[in-house]
Legacy VTK file of the C-alpha trace (Angstrom):
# vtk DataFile Version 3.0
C-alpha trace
ASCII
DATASET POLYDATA
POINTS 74 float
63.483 -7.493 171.899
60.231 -8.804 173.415
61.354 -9.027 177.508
58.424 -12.147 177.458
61.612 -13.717 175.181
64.777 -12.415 178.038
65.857 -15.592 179.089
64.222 -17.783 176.865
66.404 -20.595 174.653
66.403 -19.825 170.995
66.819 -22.261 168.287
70.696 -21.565 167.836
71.300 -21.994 171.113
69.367 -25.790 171.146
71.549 -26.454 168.034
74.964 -25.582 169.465
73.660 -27.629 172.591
73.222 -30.675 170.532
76.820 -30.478 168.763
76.256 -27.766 165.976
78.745 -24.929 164.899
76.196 -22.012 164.849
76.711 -19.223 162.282
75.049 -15.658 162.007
74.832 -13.150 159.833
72.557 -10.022 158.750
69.794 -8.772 161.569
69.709 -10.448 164.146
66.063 -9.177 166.500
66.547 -10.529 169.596
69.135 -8.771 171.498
73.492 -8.779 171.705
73.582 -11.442 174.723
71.073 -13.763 172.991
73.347 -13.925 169.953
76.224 -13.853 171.612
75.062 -17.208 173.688
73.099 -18.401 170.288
76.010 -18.092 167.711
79.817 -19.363 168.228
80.583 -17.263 165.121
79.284 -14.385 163.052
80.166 -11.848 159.893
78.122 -8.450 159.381
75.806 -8.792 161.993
73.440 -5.719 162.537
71.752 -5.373 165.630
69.517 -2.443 165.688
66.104 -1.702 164.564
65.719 1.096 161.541
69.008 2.920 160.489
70.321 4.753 157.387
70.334 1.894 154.969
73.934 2.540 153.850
75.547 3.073 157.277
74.248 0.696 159.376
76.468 -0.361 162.248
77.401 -3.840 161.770
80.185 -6.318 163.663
81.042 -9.697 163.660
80.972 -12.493 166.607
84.939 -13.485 167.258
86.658 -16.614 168.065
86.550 -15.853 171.604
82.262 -15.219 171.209
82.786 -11.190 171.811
81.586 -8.964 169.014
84.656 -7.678 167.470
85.570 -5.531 163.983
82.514 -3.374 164.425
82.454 -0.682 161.844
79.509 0.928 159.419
78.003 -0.739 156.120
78.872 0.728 152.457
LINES 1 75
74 0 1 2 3 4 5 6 7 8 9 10 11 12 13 14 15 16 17 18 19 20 21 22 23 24 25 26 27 28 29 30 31 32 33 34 35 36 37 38 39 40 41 42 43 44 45 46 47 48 49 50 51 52 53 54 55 56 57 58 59 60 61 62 63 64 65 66 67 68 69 70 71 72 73
């Protein structure tokens, strides 16, 4: 992630402000906290930058907005 962006509101963030369930999934570039503030939920999410395209590490943002079932892509 860019550190000029650390700290910085993103667009999921302004639409779960204004009364929006915010959803993620696939690659997300801008860092674990950012989507776990940005997203209220979230299925296969893959957080890193280049990785063996079929075992990337992917996990999903919980109920309680902690990244849970983490496991490897098929």
């Amino acid at each position: 992630m860019n550190d000029q962006l650390k700290g910085q509101t993103k667009w999921p963030e302004q639409f779960a402000q204004a009364g929006y369930t915010t959803f993620l999934t696939g690659k997300w570039h801008n860092g674990a906290e950012s989507a776990l503030r940005s997203f209220q939920r979230g299925k296969a999410i893959f957080l890193g930058g280049r990785g063996a395209p079929y075992r990337l590490p992917l996990q999903d943002i919980g109920a309680n907005r902690v990244f849970e079932n983490q496991r490897a892509s098929r």
